[in-house]
C-alpha positions, -999 to 999 in steps of 0.1 A, spaced: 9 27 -324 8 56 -304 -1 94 -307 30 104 -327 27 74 -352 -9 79 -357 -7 120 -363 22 112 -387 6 87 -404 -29 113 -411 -7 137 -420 11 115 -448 -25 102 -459 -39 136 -461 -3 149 -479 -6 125 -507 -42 117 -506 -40 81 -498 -54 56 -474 -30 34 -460 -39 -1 -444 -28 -12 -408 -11 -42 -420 8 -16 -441 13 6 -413 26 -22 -394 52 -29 -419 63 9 -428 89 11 -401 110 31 -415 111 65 -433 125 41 -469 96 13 -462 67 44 -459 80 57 -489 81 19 -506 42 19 -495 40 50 -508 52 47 -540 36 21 -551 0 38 -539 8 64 -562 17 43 -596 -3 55 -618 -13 86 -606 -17 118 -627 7 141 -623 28 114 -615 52 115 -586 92 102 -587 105 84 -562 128 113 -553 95 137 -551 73 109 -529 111 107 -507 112 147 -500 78 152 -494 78 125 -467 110 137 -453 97 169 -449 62 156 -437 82 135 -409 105 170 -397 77 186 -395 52 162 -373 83 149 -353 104 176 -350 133 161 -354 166 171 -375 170 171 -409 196 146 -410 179 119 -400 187 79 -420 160 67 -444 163 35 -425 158 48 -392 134 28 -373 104 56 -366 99 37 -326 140 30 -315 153 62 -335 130 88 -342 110 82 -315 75 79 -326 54 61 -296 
């Protein structure tokens, strides 16, 4: 993973205070699978977080460290579409 993927990927630990493992890294390849990983970090969690909350956070965390559009597809691969190296 390159700079991009790396920076985005501190900025969604630090965002929703998680630690996420390479192998889950690895497998997050899109904007819908980080959120999956996501999500289920955050089960159980007080306050607890919705899907659609983890979902828009994490869109807005991936405009932000990308800048890229807002209209981007939750199953956009984050290397062939959006670019991350």
């Amino acid at each position: 993973m390159g700079l991009d993927g790396v920076e985005l990927i501190m900025s969604v630990e630090e965002a929703f205070d998680v630690e996420i493992s390479d192998e889950e890294k690895a497998a997050a390849r899109t904007p819908r699978l980080l959120c999956d990983v996501l999500e289920e970090r955050l089960q159980g969690r007080v306050p607890a977080m919705n899907r659609e909350d983890i979902r828009s956070k994490l869109r807005q965390i991936i405009i932000d460290q990308l800048s890229i559009r807002e209209d981007f597809d939750d199953d956009a691969e984050f290397v062939r579409d959006l670019g991350v190296d």
